[in-house]
FIMIMI-553090 format. One record per residue (C-alpha): residue number from 1; y negated, x negated, z negated. Coordinates in Angstrom, 3 decimals, padded with zeros to 6 digits. Each point is the difference from the previous one (the first is absolute). Example, Ala and Ser with C-alpha at 12.3 -4.5 7.8 and 13.67 -1.06 7.14 Angstrom:
<recs>
[rec 1; [004.500; -012.300; -007.800]]
[rec 2; [-003.440; -001.370; 000.660]]
</recs>
This chain:
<recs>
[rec 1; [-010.195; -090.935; -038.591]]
[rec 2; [001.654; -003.288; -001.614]]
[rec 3; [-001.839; -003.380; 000.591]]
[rec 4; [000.450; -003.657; -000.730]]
[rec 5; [-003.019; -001.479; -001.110]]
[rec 6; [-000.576; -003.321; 002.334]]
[rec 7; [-003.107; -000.965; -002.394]]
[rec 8; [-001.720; 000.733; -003.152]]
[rec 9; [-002.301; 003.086; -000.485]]
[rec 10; [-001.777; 000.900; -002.280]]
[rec 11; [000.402; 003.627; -000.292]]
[rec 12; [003.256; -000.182; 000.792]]
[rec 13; [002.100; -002.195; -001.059]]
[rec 14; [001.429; -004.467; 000.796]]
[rec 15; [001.736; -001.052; 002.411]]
[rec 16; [003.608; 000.866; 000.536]]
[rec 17; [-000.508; 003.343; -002.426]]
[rec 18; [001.827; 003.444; 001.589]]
[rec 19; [-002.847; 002.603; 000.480]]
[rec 20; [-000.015; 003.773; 001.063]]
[rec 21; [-002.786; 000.811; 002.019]]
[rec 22; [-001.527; 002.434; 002.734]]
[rec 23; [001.317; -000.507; 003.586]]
[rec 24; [-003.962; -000.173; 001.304]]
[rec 25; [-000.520; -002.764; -002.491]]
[rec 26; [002.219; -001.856; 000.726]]
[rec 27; [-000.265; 000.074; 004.162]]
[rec 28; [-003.736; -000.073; -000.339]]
[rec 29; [-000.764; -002.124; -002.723]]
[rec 30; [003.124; -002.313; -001.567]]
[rec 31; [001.459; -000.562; 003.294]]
[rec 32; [-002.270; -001.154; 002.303]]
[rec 33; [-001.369; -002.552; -002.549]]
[rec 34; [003.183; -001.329; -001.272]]
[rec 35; [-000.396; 001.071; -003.254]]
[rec 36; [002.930; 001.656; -000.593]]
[rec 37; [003.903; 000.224; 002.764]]
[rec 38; [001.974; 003.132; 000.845]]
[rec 39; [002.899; 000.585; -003.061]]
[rec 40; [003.104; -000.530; 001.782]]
[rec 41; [003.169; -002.273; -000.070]]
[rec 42; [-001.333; -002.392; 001.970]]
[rec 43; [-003.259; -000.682; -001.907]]
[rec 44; [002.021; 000.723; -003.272]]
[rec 45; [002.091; -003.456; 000.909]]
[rec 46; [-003.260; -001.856; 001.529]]
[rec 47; [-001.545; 000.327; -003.768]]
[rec 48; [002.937; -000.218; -001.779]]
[rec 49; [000.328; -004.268; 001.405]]
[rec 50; [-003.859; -000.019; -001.132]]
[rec 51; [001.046; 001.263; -003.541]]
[rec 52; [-000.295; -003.965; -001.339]]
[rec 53; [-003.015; -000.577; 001.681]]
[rec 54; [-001.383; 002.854; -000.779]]
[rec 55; [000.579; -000.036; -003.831]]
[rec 56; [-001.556; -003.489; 000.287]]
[rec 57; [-003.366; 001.159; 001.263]]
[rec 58; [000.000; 002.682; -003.168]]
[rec 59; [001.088; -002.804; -002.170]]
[rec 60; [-003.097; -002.344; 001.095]]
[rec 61; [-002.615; 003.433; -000.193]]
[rec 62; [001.232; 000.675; -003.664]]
[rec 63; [-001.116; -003.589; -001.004]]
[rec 64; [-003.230; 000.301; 001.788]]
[rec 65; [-000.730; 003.298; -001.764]]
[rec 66; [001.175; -001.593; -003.165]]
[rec 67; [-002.888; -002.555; 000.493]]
[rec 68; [-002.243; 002.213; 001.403]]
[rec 69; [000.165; 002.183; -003.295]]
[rec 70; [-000.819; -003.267; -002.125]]
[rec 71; [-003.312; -000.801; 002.024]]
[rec 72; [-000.961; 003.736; 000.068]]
[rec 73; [000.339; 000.602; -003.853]]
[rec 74; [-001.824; -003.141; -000.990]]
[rec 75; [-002.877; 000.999; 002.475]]
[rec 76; [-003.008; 002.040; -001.660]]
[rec 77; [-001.698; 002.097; 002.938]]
[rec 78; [-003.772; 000.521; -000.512]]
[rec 79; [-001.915; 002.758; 001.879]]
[rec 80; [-003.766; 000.178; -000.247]]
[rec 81; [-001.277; 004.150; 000.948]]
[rec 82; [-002.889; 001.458; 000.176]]
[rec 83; [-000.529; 002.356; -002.848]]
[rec 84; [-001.464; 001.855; -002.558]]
[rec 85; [-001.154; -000.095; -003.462]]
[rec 86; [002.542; 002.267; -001.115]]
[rec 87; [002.585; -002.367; 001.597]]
[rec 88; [000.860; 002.136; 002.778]]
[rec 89; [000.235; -001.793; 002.943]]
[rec 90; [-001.662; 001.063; 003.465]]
[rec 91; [003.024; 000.600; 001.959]]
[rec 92; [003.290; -001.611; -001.039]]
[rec 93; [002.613; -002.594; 000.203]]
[rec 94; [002.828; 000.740; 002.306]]
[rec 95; [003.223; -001.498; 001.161]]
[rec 96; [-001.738; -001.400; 002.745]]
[rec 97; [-002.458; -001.446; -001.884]]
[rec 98; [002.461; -001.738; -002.224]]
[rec 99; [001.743; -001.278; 003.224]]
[rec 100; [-003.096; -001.337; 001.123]]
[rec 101; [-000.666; -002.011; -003.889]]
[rec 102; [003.301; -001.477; 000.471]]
[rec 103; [-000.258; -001.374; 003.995]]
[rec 104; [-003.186; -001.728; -001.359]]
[rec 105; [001.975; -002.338; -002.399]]
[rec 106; [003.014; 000.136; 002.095]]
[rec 107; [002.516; 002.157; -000.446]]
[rec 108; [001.030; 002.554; 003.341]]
[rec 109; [000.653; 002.679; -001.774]]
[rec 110; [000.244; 003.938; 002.171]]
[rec 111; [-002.027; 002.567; -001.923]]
[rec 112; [003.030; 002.381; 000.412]]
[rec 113; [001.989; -002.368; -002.644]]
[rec 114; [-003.035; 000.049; -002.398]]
[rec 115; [000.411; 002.770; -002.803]]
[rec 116; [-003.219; 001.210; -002.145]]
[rec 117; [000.140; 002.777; -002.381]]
[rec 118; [-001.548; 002.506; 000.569]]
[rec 119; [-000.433; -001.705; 003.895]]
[rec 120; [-003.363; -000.411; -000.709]]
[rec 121; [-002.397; -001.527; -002.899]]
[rec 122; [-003.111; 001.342; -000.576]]
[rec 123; [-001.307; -001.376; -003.349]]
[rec 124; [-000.927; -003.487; -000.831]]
[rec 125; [003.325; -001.759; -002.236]]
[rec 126; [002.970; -001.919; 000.254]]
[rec 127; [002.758; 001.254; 001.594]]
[rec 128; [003.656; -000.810; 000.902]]
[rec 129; [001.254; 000.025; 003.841]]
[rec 130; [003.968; 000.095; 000.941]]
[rec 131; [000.777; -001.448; 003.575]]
[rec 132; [003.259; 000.176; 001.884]]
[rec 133; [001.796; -002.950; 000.862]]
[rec 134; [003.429; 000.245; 001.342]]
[rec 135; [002.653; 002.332; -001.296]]
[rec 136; [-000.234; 000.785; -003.298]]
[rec 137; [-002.563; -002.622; -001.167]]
[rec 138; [-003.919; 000.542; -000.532]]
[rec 139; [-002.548; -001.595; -001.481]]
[rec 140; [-002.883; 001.035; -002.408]]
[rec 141; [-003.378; -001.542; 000.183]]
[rec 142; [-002.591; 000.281; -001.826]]
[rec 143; [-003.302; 001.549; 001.446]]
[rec 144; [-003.741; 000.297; -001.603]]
[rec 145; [-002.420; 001.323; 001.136]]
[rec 146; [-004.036; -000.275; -000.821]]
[rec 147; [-003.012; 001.857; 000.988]]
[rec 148; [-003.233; -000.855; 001.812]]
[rec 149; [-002.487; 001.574; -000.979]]
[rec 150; [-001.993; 001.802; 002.761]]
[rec 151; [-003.536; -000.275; 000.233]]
[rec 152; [-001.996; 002.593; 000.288]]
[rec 153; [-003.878; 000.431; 001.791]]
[rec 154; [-002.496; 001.393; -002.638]]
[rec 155; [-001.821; 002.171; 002.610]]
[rec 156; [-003.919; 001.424; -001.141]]
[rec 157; [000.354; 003.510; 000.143]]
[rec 158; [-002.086; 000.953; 003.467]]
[rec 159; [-003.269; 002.143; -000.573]]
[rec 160; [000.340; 003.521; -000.186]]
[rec 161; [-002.422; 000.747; 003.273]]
[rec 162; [001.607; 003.565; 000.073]]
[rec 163; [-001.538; 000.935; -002.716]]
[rec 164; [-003.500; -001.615; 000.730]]
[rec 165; [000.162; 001.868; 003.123]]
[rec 166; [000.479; 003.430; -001.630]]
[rec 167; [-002.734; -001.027; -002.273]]
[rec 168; [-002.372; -000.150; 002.734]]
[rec 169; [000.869; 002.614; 001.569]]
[rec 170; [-000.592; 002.179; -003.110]]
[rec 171; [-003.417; -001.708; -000.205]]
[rec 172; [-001.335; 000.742; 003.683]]
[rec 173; [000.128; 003.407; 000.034]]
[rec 174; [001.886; 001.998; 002.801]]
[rec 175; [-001.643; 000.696; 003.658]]
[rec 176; [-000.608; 003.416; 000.282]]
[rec 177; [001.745; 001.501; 002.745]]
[rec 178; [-001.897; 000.125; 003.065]]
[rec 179; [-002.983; -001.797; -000.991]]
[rec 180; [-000.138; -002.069; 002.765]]
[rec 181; [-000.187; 002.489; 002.213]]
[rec 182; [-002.956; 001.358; -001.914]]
[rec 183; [-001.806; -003.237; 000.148]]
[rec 184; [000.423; -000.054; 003.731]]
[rec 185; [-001.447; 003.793; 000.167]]
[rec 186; [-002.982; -001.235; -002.235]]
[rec 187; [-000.955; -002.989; 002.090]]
[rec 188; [000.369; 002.223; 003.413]]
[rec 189; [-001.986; 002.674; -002.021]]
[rec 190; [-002.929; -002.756; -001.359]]
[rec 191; [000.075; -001.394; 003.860]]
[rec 192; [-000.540; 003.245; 001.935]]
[rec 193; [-002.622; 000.641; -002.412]]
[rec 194; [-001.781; -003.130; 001.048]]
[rec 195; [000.381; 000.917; 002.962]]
[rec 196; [-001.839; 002.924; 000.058]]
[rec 197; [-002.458; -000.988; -001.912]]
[rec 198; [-000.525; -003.119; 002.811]]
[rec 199; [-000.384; 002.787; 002.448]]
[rec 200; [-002.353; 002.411; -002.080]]
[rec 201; [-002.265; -003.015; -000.177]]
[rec 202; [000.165; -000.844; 003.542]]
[rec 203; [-000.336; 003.636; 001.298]]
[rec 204; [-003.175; 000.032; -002.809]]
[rec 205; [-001.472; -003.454; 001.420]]
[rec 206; [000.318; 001.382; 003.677]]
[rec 207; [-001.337; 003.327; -000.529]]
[rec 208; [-003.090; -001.798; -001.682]]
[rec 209; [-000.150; -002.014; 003.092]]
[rec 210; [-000.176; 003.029; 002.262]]
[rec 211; [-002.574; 001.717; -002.291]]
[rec 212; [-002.110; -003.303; 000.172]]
[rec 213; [000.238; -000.118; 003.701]]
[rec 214; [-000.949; 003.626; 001.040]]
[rec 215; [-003.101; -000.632; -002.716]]
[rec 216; [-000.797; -002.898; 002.028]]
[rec 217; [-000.089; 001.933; 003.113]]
[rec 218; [-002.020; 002.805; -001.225]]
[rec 219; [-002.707; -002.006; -001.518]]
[rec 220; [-000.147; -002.114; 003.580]]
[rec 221; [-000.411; 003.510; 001.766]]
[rec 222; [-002.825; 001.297; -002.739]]
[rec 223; [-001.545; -003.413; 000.650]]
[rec 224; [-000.140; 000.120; 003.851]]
[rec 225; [-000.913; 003.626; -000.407]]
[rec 226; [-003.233; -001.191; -002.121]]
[rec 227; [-001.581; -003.058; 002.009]]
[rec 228; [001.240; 001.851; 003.271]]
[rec 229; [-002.573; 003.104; 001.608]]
[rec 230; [002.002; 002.447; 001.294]]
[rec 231; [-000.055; 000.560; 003.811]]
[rec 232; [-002.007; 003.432; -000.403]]
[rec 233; [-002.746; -001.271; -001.560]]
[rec 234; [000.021; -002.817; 002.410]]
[rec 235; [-000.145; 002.008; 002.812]]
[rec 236; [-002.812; 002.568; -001.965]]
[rec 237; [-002.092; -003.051; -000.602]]
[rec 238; [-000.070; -001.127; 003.876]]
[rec 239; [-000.680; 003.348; 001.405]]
[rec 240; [-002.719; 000.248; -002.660]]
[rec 241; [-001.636; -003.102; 001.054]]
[rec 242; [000.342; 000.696; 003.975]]
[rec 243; [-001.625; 003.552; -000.431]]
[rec 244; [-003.250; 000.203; -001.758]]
[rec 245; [-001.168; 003.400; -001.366]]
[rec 246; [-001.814; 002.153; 002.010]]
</recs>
């Protein structure tokens, strides 16, 4: 589909240049924003009484580039980057970066008009860049860049307590396997031993107790059995003294 352009673009052409381009770009994208008019007889003659003003407009942009070029060549762009000792730079300059460089001493300049060989520098050096102006013109600047040197922690190598650990553990020799539970079985063992041996010496201290008590008893009996007359010789006595012989 055939368009007018209405205004410059970029990646497409200036105003009042005859493009070809798909119907869905143009309705959704050069259309609406009045970028670019339908290519027709109508818009043909509406551009073709702008011809002298429009030739004027490219007229003044060629001597703007012109002067443009002048302040870009005689500018000397210096870029400070983290880097290494080698020279190799941590990460690297882009077009954006360059872009950036420029808008901080002034100059608008779209990354997408900035050329680097290569498209990116890595290495510390001195380099040229081309940027696009208008048309056919372009500028080359000139572009160094230097390296900061990154410092670096000197970190004390942390002690080895792995291997202290396995040292120790080679030292205190291994448990053997179910000792515990034979140290339990001893100490129930020694315990029901004492035990017993608490009750032989109680059952020994009580049967001595019995033994002393029946003595007791006995010798009490033998003694009233002593100082004590039995009740026959009582009674033989009495009947002795009541009856005389004859």
């Amino acid at each position: 589909m055939k368009v007018i352009l209405n205004k410059d673009l970029a990646t497409l052409g200036e105003e009042g240049d005859v493009k070809d381009v798909a119907k869905g770009y143009a309705r959704n994208y050069l259309f609406p924003r009045g970028i670019a008019l339908p290519y027709n007889d109508r818009t043909v003659k509406l551009f073709e009484a702008r011809k002298d003003e429009i030739e004027t407009r490219k007229a003044q942009k060629r001597q703007d580039a012109a002067g443009l070029k002048e302040k870009l060549e005689a500018l000397t762009m210096t870029l400070i980057m983290p880097a290494g000792a080698n020279g190799k730079l941590y990460g690297a300059v882009t077009a954006q970066t360059v872009s950036e460089e420029l808008a901080k001493q002034g100059f608008q300049i779209e990354r997408k008009k900035i050329e680097i060989a290569g498209n990116t520098i890595k290495s510390v050096g001195k380099y040229k860049v081309t940027i696009k102006l208008y048309e056919s013109a372009g500028a080359e600047c000139s572009l160094t860049v230097e390296g900061q040197p990154v410092k670096t922690e000197t970190r004390t190598p942390a002690p080895q307590r792995g291997r202290r650990r396995d040292a120790a553990a080679e030292e205190t020799p291994a448990p053997v396997e179910g000792s515990a539970d034979t140290t339990a079985n001893a100490d129930a063992a020694n315990a029901g031993t004492a035990s017993a041996d608490t009750a032989a010496s109680a059952g020994v201290a009580n049967a001595a107790a019995d033994a002393g008590a029946a003595s007791g008893s006995t010798d009490s009996a033998a003694a009233l059995s002593t100082d004590t007359p039995s009740e026959n010789a009582v009674t033989e006595t009495s009947q002795s003294a009541e009856n005389p012989a004859e």
